[in-house]
N, C-alpha and C positions, 0 to 999 in steps of 0.2 A: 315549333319552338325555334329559338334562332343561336345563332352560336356564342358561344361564350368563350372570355377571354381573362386574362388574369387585370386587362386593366377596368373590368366591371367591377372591380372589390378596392375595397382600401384596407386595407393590412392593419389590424391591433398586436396588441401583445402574444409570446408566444404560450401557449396551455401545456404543453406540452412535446417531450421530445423522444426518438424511438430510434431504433437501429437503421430504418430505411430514411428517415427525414423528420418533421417537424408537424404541427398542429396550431395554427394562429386561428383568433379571433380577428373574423372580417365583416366586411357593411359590405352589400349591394350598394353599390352607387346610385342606378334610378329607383331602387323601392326602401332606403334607409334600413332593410332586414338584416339583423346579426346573422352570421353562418360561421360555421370553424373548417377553418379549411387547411385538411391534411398535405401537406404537400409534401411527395415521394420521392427521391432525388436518385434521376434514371441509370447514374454511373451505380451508384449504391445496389439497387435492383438486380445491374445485372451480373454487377462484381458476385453476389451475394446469390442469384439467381430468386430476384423475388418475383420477375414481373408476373410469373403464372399466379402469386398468391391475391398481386393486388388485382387482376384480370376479376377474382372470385371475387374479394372482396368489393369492387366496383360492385358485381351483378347482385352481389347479396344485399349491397346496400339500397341498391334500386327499387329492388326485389321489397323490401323492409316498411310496413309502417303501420309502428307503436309509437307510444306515446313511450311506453319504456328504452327504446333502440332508438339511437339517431339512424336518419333514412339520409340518403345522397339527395341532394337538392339539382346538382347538376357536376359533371366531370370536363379538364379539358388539359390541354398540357402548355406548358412552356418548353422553351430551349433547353431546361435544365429538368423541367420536375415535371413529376405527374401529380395533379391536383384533383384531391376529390373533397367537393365543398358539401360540407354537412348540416342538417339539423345540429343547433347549439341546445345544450343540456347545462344551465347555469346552475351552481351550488358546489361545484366540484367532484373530483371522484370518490368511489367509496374507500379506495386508499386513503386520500387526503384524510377523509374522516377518521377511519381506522389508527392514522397516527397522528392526530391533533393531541394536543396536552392535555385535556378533559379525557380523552379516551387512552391514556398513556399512565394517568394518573391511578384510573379502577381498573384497569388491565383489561377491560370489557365495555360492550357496549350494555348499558343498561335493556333488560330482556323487551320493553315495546321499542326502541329502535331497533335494537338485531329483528325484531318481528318485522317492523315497515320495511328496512332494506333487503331481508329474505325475501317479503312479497312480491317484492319490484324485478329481483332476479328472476322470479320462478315465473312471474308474466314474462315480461320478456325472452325468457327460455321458452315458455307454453306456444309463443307466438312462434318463435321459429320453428318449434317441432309443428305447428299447424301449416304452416308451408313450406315444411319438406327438409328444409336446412339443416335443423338439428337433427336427429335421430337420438332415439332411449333419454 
């Protein structure tokens, strides 16, 4: 594989935002593939001492691949951040859902959605506890 660089991607909107830095939607330049790509911002890391968490988090995401877990596609860094570009998961998070106005309005999710999104957590839980990651 060859190296990768922040000018392989073109930068979308951001998904969201976190204590250490941010989450954009991005494009591969030669193969048109969406990716979200987390990027860590290294003052933050070490103010905060994260870099041992993202070091895990790298390897677990490499480590990673369901269909319910985004996997790392590939890692690299800039001047400023630490970039780890992801499998993209469209539709949003289960938060989003959890506080949209239809689910605000019944106080609940009607019981066959809480049923599919339970599913989906406990595969993706199932998955890591089969490669070691999770425990109990």
């Amino acid at each position: 594989s060859q190296a990768v660089n922040a000018d392989a991607f073109v930068e979308f909107r951001v998904l969201g935002k976190g204590g250490f830095g941010e989450v954009c939607a991005c494009q591969r330049r030669a193969t048109g593939k969406m990716y979200a790509n987390k990027r860590l911002n290294k003052k933050r890391l070490k103010k905060r001492k994260g870099y041992e968490a993202a070091l895990v988090e790298k390897r677990i995401l490499a480590r990673v691949h369901s269909r319910f877990i985004v996997s790392l596609a590939c890692a690299f860094q800039t001047k400023t951040d630490l970039c780890l570009v992801m499998t993209i998961m469209n539709g949003g998070t289960l938060r989003y859902h959890i506080y949209t106005p239809w689910t605000r309005r019944t106080r609940a999710f009607a019981e066959p959605r809480a049923v599919f999104y339970t599913a989906q957590i406990l595969l993706g839980l199932e998955h890591l506890h089969q490669h070691r990651i999770v425990y109990r």
